[in-house]
C-alpha positions as CSV (number, residue, x, y, z in Angstrom):
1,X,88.1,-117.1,-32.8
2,X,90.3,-119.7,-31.4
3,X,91.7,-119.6,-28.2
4,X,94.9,-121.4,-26.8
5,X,95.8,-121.1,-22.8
6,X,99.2,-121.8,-21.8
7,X,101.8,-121.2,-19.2
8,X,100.0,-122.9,-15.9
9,X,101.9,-125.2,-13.7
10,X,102.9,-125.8,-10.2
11,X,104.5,-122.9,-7.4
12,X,104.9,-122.3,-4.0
13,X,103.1,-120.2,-1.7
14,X,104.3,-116.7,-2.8
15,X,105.0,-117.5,-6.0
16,X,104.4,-115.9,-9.8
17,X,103.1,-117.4,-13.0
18,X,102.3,-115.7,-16.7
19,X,99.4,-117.1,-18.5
20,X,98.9,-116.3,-21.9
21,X,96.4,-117.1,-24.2
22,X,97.3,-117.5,-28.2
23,X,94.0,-116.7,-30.6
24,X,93.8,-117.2,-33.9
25,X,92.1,-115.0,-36.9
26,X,92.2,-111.1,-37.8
27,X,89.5,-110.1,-35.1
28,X,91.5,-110.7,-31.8
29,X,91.6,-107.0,-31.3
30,X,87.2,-107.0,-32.1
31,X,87.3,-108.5,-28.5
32,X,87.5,-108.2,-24.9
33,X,89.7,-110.5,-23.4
34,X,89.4,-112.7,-20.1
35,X,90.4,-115.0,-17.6
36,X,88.0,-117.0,-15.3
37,X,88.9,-119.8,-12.8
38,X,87.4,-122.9,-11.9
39,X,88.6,-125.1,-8.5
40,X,87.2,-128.4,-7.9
41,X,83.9,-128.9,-6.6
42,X,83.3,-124.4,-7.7
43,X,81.5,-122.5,-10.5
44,X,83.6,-120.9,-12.4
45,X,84.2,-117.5,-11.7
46,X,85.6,-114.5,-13.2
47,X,89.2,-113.5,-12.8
48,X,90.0,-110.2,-15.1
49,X,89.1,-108.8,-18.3
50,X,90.5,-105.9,-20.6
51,X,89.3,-103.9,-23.4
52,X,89.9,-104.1,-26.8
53,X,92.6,-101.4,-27.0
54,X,94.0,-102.5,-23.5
55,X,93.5,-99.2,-21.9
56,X,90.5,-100.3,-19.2
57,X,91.2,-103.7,-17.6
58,X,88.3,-105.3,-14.3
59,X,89.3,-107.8,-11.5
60,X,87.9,-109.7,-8.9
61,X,88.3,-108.2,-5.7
62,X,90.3,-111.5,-5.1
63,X,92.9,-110.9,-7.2
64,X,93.3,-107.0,-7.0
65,X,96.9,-105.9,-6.4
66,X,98.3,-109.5,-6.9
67,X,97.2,-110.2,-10.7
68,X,97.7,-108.1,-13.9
69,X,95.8,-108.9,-17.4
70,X,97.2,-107.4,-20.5
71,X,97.0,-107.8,-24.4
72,X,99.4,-107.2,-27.2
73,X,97.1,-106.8,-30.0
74,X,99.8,-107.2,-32.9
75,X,100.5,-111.1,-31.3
76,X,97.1,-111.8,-31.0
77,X,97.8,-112.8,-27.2
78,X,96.5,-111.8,-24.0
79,X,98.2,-112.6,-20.8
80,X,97.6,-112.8,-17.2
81,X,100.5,-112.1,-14.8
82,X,99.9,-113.5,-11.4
83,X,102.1,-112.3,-8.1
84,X,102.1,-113.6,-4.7
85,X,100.0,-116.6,-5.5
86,X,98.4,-118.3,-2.8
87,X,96.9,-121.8,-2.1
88,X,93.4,-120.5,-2.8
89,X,94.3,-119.5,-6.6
90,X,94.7,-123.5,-7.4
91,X,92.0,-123.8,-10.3
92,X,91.8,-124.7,-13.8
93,X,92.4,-121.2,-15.9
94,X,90.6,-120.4,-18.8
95,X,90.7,-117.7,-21.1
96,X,87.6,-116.1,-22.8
97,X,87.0,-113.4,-26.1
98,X,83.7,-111.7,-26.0
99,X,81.9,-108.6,-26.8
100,X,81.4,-106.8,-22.9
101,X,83.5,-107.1,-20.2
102,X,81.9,-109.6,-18.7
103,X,80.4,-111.7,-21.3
104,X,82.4,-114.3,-23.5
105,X,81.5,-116.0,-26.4
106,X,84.5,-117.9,-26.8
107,X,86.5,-120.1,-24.7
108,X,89.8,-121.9,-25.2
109,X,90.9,-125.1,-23.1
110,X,92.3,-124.4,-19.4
111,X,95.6,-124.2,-18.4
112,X,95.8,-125.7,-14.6
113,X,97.6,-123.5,-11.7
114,X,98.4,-125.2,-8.5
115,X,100.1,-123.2,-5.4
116,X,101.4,-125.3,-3.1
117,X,101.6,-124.1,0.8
């Protein structure tokens, strides 16, 4: 599967952005779906996933309350809706398919968010 991250780009403190992340072939719905972050001079780290049917989603406990992933499996897209961003969420976004919740196998290119203060 092919993966496609869009929709970064630069907001103020307080701020909301939609990621979404366009695969390609038949299996999209096969997968888990999720987002990770790497900032500069960090590991990447894990962001949000969701099940295949989009009924059980995981976040970091960073992002709780602020950040919602969800899929529509008849576009093949999953997004990440991101609320009351704050200067500590700048990173480079990347979106991931795998087989557990945790675990992807495939990645697509980042999309880069930057939240100004």
């Amino acid at each position: 599967v092919q993966l496609q991250a869009s929709g970064g780009g630069l907001v103020q403190t307080g701020g909301s952005l939609r990621l979404s992340c366009a695969a390609s072939g038949p299996t999209f719905s096969n997968y888990y779906m999720g987002w990770f972050r790497q900032a500069p001079g960090k590991e990447r780290e894990f962001v949000a996933s969701i099940n295949r049917g989009g009924g059980s989603t995981n976040y970091a406990d960073s992002v709780k309350g602020r950040f919602t992933i969800s899929r529509d499996n008849a576009k093949n897209t999953a997004y990440l809706q991101m609320n009351s961003l704050k200067p500590e969420d700048t990173a480079v976004y990347y979106c991931g398919a795998g087989i557990t919740t945790y675990g992807m196998n495939y990645w697509g290119k980042g999309t880069q968010v930057t939240v100004s203060s």
